[in-house]
N, C-alpha and C positions, 0 to 999 in steps of 0.2 A: 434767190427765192428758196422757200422751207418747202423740203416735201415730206410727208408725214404719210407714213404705212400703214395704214391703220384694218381693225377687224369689229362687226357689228357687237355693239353690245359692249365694249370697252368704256369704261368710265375714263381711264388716263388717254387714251384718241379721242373723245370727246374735251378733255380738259385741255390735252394739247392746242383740239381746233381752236378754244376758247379765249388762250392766254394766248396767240397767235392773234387772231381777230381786235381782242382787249392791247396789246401792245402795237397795233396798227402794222403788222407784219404780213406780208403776202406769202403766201402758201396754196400748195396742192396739197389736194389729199385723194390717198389712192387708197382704195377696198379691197380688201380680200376677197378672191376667189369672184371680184367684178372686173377689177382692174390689172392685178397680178397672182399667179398662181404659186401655192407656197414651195413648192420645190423647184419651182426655178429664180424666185426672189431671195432665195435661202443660199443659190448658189452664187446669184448677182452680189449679194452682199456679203460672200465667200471670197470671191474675187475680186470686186471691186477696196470690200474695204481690211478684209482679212478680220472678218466676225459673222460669227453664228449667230444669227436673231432665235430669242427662246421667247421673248414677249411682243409684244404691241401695245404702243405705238412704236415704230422705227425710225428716228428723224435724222434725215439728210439736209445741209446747207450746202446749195452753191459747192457740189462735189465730195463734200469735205462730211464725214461723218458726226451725227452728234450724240444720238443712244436715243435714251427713252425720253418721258416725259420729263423726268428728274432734270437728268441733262440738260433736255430745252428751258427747263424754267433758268439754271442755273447761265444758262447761255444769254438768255433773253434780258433777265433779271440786274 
């Protein structure tokens, strides 16, 4: 499963959800500052994947890190 980081008001986390939805892909999607808070998501994926997030969306597969939107289209696609 995709989980997608996302923050209000982003064009590419809304694109994300969409081409997720549009390729029949199941995903979570988690909100800033509803769901995770930024300095401890900052450190989680410090830790976990050895990267600094500087934008949103953040996409995770099944553990395994993917980037941004870019990424997932290229991932998807």
């Amino acid at each position: 499963m995709i989980t997608i980081y996302g923050k209000d008001n982003c064009t590419f986390c809304e694109q994300a959800k969409a081409l997720c939805k549009q390729k029949g892909v199941e995903f979570e999607y988690k909100l800033l500052g509803k769901d995770f808070q930024r300095e401890v998501f900052i450190a989680m994926m410090q830790e976990d994947f050895a990267v600094t997030p500087r934008s949103m969306p953040q996409i995770v597969s099944g553990g395994t890190y993917i980037g941004g939107f870019a990424e997932l289209k290229q991932h998807l696609c």
